[in-house]
C-alpha positions, -999 to 999 in steps of 0.1 A, spaced: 0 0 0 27 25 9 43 15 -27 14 24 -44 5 56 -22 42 65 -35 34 58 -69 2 75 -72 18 108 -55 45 110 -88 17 107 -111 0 132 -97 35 150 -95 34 150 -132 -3 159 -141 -1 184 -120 31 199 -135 14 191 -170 -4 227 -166 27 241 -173 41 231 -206 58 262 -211 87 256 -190 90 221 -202 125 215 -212 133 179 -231 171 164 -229 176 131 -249 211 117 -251 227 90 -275 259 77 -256 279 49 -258 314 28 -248 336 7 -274 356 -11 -257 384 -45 -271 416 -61 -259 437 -87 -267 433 -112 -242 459 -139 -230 444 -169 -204 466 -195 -196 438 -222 -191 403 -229 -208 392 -264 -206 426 -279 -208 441 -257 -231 462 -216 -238 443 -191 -253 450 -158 -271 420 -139 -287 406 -107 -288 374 -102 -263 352 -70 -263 340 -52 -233 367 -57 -209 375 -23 -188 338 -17 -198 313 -34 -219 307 -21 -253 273 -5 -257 252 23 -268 223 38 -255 196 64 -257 188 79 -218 164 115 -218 145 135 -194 117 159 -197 113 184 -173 75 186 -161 75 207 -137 73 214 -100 101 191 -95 92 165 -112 106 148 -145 101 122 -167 130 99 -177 135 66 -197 168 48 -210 174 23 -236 205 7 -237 220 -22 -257 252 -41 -250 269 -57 -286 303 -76 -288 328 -54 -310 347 -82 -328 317 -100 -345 289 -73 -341 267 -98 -320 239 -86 -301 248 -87 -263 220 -111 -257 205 -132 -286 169 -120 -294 170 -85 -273 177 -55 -283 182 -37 -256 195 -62 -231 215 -39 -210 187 -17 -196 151 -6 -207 130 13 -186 105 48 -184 98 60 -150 90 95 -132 113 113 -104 102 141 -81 129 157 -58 105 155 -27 89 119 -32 119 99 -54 118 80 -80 97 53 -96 110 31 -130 94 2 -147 112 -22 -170 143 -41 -176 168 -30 -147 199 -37 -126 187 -44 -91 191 -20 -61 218 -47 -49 241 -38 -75 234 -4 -81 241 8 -43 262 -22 -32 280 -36 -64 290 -1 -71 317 5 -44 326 -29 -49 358 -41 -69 345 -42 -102 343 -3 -102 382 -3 -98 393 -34 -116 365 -41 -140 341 -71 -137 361 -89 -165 391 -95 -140 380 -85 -108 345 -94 -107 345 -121 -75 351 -155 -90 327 -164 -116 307 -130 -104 287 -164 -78 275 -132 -57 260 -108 -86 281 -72 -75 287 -73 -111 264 -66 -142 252 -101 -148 219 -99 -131 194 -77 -145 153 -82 -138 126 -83 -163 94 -63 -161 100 -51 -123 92 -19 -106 114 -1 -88 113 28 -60 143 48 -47 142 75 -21 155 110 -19 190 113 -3 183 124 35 209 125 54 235 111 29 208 81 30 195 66 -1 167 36 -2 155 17 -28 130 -10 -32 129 -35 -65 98 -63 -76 99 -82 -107 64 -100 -116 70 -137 -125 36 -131 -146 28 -167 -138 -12 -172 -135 -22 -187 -107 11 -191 -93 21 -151 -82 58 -164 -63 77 -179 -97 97 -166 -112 91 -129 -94 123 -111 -79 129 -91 -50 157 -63 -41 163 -37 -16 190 -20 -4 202 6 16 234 31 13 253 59 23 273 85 10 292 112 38 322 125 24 347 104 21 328 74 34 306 52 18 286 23 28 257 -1 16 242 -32 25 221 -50 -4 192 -83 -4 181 -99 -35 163 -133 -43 154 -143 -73 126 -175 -78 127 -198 -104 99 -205 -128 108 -247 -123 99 -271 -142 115 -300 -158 152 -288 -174 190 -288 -163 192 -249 -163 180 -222 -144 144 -212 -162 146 -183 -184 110 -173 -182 120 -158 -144 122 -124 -145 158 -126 -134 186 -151 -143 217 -159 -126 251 -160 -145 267 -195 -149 304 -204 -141 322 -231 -129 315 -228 -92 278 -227 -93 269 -252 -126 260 -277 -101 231 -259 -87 214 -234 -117 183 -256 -112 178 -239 -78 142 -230 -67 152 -201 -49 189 -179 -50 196 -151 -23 222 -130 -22 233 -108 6 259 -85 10 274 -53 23 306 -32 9 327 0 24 350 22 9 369 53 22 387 76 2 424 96 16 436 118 -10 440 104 -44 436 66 -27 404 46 -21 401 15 0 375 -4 1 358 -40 14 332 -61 9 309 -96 23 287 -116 4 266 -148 13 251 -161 -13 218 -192 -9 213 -220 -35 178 -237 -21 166 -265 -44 131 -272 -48 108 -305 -58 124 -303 -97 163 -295 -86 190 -319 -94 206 -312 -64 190 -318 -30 208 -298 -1 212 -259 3 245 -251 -12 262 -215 7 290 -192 -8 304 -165 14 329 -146 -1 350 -114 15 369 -88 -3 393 -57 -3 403 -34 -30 425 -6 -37 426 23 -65 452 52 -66 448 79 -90 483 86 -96 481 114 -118 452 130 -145 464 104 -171 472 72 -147 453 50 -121 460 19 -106 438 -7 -89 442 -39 -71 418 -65 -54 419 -99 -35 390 -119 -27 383 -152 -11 353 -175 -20 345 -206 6 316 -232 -4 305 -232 34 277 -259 27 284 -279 -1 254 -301 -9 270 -331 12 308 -323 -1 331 -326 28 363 -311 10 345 -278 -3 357 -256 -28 375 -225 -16 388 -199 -42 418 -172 -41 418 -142 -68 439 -113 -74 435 -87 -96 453 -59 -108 441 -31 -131 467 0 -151 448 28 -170 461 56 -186 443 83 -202 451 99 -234 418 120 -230 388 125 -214 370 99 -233 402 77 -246 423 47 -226 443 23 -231 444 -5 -202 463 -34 -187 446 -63 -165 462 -87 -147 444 -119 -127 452 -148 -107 429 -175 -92 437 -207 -76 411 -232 -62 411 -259 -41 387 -290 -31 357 -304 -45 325 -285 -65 298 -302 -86 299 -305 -119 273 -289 -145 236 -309 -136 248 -321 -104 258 -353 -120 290 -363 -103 321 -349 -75 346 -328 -92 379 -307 -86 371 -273 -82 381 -254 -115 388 -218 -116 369 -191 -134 391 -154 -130 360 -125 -128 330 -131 -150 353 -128 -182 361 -167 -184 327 -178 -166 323 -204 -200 360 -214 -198 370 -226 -164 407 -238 -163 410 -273 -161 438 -269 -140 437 -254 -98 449 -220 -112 442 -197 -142 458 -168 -152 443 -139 -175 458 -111 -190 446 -81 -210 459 -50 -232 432 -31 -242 418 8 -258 383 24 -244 367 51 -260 336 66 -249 308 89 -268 
């Protein structure tokens, strides 16, 4: 009720401010990122590899994002953005055109902001955000396999989402997907909501999101849910989950040119009736990163993390992972760079293998770059050298 009490006050924001379309003022901008490196990893499934991959410091896209000023405050706002791989011209996502972000919403300075669509949850946008991947890029420095979402992977189909004014450096924000199954109003929905904030130097957020499955018969994680998990080596066994959580919380602190900055995760596998697996499977993973702006053309960056399968679906010798991850930027100009990324993982014990089928050696997956790749191997190294230019 309070949702829709929220809801109904920015619609009536905007009718109201409707009355005055002489001080409307309309702002639609076409931006974008290309992004490409050649990329160097020492392991995928059994074997070197040297190629070029797109989207590394950031993924390549373009995108359309306006405003309309309606008054009193209050503005309407959409954004359209599609993600594309640069070396083959590939949609980002088969079949969508905009796969990044789609959504149209209203925002009022006293009463926030509401936005319906395709959308990043509140759990990355306030607690992902001052995580590593801001510093070192998802590709390398996501956490291993990106098993606890701070990264881009996760975004949520036809949701609603509110987020508060800042008061007192405090920011809120609620998120609901609709599973849009009849009769059965829990699949396949989403829920997010997270809290953060922002006080000079300090930042802090703490983030919640679970996502339902649709079920059903399959060996993969139903697509018709409004949200989607990615898919790496540490979690294969388990993407026929009923229910996934995620929580977390992340800090950072900034002294001069130098940010530091940490972050927990606990992420919740639950089967249900139609999983292949048949115990709750837990990954908690804890972080710290590091970024120096050295001077107005160069910035370094640098994370470790460390990922434990506490519960294990029955595996005694769980699979623990260790990353490190290093990130070089310089900038020729405001919207030019060229980059250098380093990783390092090495895992040990014993994960499940895609469909839950048998007991195998943990294999490493560096970020959410080699998620399809694993190394066959306990380690994997990953290196890139890259250009970035955005418009």
């Amino acid at each position: 009720m309070r949702h829709s009490k929220l809801f109904a006050g920015l619609v009536l924001a905007g009718l109201g401010a409707g009355a005055v379309p002489a001080f409307a003022q309309t702002s639609v901008t076409l931006y974008g990122i290309v992004d490409d490196a050649v990329t160097y990893s020492s392991n995928q499934n059994g074997k070197s590899n040297t190629y070029l991959r797109s989207g590394n410091l950031a993924g390549s896209r373009w995108g359309l994002r306006g405003t309309e000023d309606l008054g009193g405050g209050t503005k309407a706002l959409f954004q359209l953005e599609n993600g594309f791989d640069l070396n083959n011209g590939a949609l980002g996502t088969s079949g969508s055109m905009f796969n990044r972000q789609a959504f149209v919403g209203l925002k009022n300075d006293r009463l926030g902001t509401v936005t319906i669509g395709r959308q990043y949850t509140p759990y990355y946008l306030m607690v992902g955000t001052i995580g590593p991947t801001t510093y070192v890029t998802g590709a390398t420095g996501a956490h291993p396999g990106d098993i606890d979402g701070l990264d881009t992977t996760i975004r949520i189909n036809n949701s609603v989402t509110y987020t508060s004014p800042v008061m007192w450096g405090v920011t809120a924000s609620l998120q609901y997907g609709f599973g849009g199954q009849a009769g059965a109003f829990s699949k396949g929905n989403t829920y997010s909501g997270a809290l953060r904030y922002d006080g000079g130097p300090l930042s802090l957020a703490a983030g919640y999101l679970r996502l339902n499955n649709v079920g059903g018969s399959g060996a993969t994680w139903n697509g018709a849910s409004t949200g989607t998990p990615g898919t790496s080596s540490l979690n294969q066994g388990y993407v026929t989950a009923d229910v996934l959580q995620h929580i977390a919380v992340a800090g950072i602190y900034t002294i001069g040119s130098v940010t530091f900055g940490a972050t927990y995760s606990n992420v919740q596998y639950k089967p249900g009736a139609a999983s292949l697996f048949h115990d709750t499977a837990i990954f908690n993973t804890a972080g710290v990163h590091a970024s120096w702006v050295v001077s107005p053309q160069w910035r370094l960056a640098a994370a470790y993390s460390y990922t434990a399968a506490s519960k294990a679906n029955g595996i005694t010798d769980a699979a623990t992972y260790h990353q490190v991850s290093l990130a070089q930027v310089y900038s020729l100009s405001k919207r030019t760079s060229l980059y250098a990324l380093e990783a390092w993982q090495h895992a040990n014990g014993k994960s499940l293998s895609a469909n839950a089928a048998s007991i195998i050696n943990a294999g490493p997956a560096i970020g959410d770059s080699q998620n399809s790749t694993p190394s066959a191997t306990s380690s994997q190294v990953v290196g890139m050298l890259g250009i970035r230019v955005d418009f």
